[in-house]
Phi, psi and omega in degrees: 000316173307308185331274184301010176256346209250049184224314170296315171301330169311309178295336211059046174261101155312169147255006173283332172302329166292318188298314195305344182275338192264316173289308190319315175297310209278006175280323180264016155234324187261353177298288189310273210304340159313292161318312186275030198235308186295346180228357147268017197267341160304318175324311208266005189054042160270112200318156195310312169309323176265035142300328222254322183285328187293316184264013144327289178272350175279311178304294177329306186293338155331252136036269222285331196287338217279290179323333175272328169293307168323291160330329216027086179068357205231104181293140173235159163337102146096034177276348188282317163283011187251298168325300161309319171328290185297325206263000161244352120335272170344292177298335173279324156277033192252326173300321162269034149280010153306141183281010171233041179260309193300332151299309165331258198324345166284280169006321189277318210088039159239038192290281201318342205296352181264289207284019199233325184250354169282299168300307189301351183264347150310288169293320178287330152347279231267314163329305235261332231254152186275325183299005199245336184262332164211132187283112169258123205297000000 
């Protein structure tokens, strides 16, 4: 792993340049394999509901990858509670984009409320990262 952290620096390769490639990326990688991680985890007859928890720690492990490029590598306090955090926003707005929770909520006029609750678990992440926040002289 040094190898490769002192070959990126070698390069100038951040790791905030690796997170924008990893947001970029991660919708055609991780959305699909999500799906296939929720319905062979169905497969085994665990009930529906604890999709929501797997994907929960699934988001979260996102999340904690993300937080570690942001950081350029360097783990902070309470980054592992920012992740849970996050990967469970996440998992909650993936739950309401069910189709018949995502009707209700048009139905209501809260059709944005998943992407309302997608970003606030984005921007706190990103608040939260120490490196984003102070600068060193």
């Amino acid at each position: 792993m040094n190898i490769l952290l002192r070959q990126l620096h070698k390069y100038d390769i951040t790791g905030r340049v690796l997170a924008i490639v990893l947001a970029c990326s991660i919708r055609p990688i991780a959305w699909p394999l999500y799906l296939w991680l929720r319905e062979s985890w169905l497969v085994f007859d665990y009930p529906l509901a604890s999709t929501h928890v797997l994907g929960a720690v699934y988001f979260a492990a996102w999340t904690f990858v993300m937080e570690l490029l942001l950081n350029e590598f360097e783990p902070y306090r309470l980054m592992i509670h920012d992740a849970v955090l996050a990967g469970i926003l996440t998992a909650t707005a993936v739950a309401l984009t069910a189709e018949p929770v995502r009707q209700q909520l048009s139905r209501l006029g809260f059709a944005l409320a998943p992407w309302i609750i997608f970003l606030t678990a984005t921007l706190f992440v990103v608040s939260r990262v120490p490196r984003l926040r102070y600068r060193r002289s």
